[in-house]
Backbone as CSV, one residue per row, in Angstrom:
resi,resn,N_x,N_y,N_z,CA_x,CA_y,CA_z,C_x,C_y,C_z
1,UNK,128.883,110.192,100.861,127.482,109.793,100.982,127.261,108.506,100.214
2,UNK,126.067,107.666,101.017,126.136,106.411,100.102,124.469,106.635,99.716
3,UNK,124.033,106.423,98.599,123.164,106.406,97.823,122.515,104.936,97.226
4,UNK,121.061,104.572,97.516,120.311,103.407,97.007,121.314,102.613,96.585
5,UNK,121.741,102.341,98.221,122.746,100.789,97.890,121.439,99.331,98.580
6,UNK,121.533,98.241,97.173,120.694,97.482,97.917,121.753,96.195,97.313
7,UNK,122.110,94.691,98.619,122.499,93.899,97.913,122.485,92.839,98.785
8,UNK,122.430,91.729,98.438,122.182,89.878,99.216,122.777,89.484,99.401
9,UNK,123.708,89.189,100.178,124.922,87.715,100.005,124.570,86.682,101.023
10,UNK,124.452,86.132,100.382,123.701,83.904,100.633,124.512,83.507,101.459
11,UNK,124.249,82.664,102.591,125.137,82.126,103.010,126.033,81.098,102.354
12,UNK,127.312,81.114,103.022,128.601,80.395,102.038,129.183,81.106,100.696
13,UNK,128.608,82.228,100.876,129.281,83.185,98.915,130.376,84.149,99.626
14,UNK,131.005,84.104,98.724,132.307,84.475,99.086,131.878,86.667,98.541
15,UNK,132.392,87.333,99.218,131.476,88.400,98.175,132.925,89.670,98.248
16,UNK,133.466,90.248,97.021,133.981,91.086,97.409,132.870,92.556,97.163
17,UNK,133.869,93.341,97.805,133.348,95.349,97.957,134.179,95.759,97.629
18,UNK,133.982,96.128,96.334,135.330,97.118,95.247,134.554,98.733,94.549
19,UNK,135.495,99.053,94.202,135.018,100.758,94.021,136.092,101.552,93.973
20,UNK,135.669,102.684,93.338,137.203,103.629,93.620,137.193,103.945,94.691
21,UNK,138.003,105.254,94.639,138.243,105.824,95.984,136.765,107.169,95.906
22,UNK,136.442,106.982,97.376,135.524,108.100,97.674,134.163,107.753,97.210
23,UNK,133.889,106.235,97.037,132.614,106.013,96.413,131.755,105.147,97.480
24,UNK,132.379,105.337,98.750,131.588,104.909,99.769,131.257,103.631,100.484
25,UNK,132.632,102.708,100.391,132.762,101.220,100.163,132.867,101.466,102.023
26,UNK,133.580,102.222,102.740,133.656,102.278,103.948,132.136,102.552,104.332
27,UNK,132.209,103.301,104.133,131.259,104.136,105.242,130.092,103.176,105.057
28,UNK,129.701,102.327,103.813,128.761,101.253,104.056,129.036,100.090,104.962
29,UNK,130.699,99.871,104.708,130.918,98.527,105.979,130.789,99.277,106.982
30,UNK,131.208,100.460,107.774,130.673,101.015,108.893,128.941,101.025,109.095
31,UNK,128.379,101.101,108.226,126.498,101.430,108.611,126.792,99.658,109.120
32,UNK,126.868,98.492,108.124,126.876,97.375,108.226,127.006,96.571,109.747
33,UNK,128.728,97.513,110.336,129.225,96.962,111.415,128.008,97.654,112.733
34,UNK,127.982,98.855,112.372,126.730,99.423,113.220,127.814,100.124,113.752
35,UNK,129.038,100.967,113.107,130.016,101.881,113.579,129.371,103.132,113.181
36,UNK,128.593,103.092,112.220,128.396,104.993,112.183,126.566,104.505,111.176
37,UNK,125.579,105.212,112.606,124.333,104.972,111.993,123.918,105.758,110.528
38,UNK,123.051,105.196,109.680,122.333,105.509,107.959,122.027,106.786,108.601
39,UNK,121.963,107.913,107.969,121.267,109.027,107.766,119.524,108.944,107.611
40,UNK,119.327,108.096,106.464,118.516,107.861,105.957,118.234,106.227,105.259
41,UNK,117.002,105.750,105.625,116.859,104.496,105.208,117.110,103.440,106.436
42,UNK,117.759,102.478,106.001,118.176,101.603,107.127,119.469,100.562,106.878
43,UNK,120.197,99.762,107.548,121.148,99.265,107.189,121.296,97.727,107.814
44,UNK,120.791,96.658,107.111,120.042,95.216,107.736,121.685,94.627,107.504
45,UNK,121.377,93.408,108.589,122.500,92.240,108.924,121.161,91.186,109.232
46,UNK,121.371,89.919,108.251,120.264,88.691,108.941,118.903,89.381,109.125
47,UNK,118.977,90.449,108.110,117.163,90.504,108.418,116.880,91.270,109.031
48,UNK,117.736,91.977,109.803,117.573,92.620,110.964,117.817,94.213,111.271
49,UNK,117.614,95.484,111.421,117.912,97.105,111.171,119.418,96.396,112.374
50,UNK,120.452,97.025,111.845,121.992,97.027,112.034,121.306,97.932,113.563
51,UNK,121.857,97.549,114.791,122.012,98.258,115.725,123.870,98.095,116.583
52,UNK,124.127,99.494,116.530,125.443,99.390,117.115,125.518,98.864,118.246
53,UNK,124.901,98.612,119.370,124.915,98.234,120.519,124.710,96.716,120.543
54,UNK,124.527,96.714,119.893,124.335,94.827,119.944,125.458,93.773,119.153
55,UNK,126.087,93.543,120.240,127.503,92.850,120.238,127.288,91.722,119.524
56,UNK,126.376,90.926,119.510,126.172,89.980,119.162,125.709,90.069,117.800
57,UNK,125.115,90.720,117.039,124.767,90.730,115.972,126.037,91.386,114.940
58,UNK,126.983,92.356,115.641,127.797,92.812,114.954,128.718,91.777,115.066
């Protein structure tokens, strides 16, 4: 489960996603890619609620 994850990256910043194991570093790049929808809340790209179907935004 991923829990009150909130975070910005600017265009041109280089950004890593580190964590142990089992602390949910996937399953957030999945909400991100729009591979497996938020439970709860929402999961933005550009501003935008992450929709899996939209090729173009993913």
């Amino acid at each position: 489960a991923v829990d009150d994850v909130s975070f910005r990256i600017e265009k041109g910043e280089i950004f890593g996603f580190l964590g142990s194991n089992g602390c949910g570093k996937t399953t957030t790049m999945k909400m991100l890619t729009g591979l497996l929808n938020a439970s709860e809340g929402t999961a933005e790209l550009f501003g935008k609620p992450v929709d899996g179907k939209d090729i173009a935004l993913r």
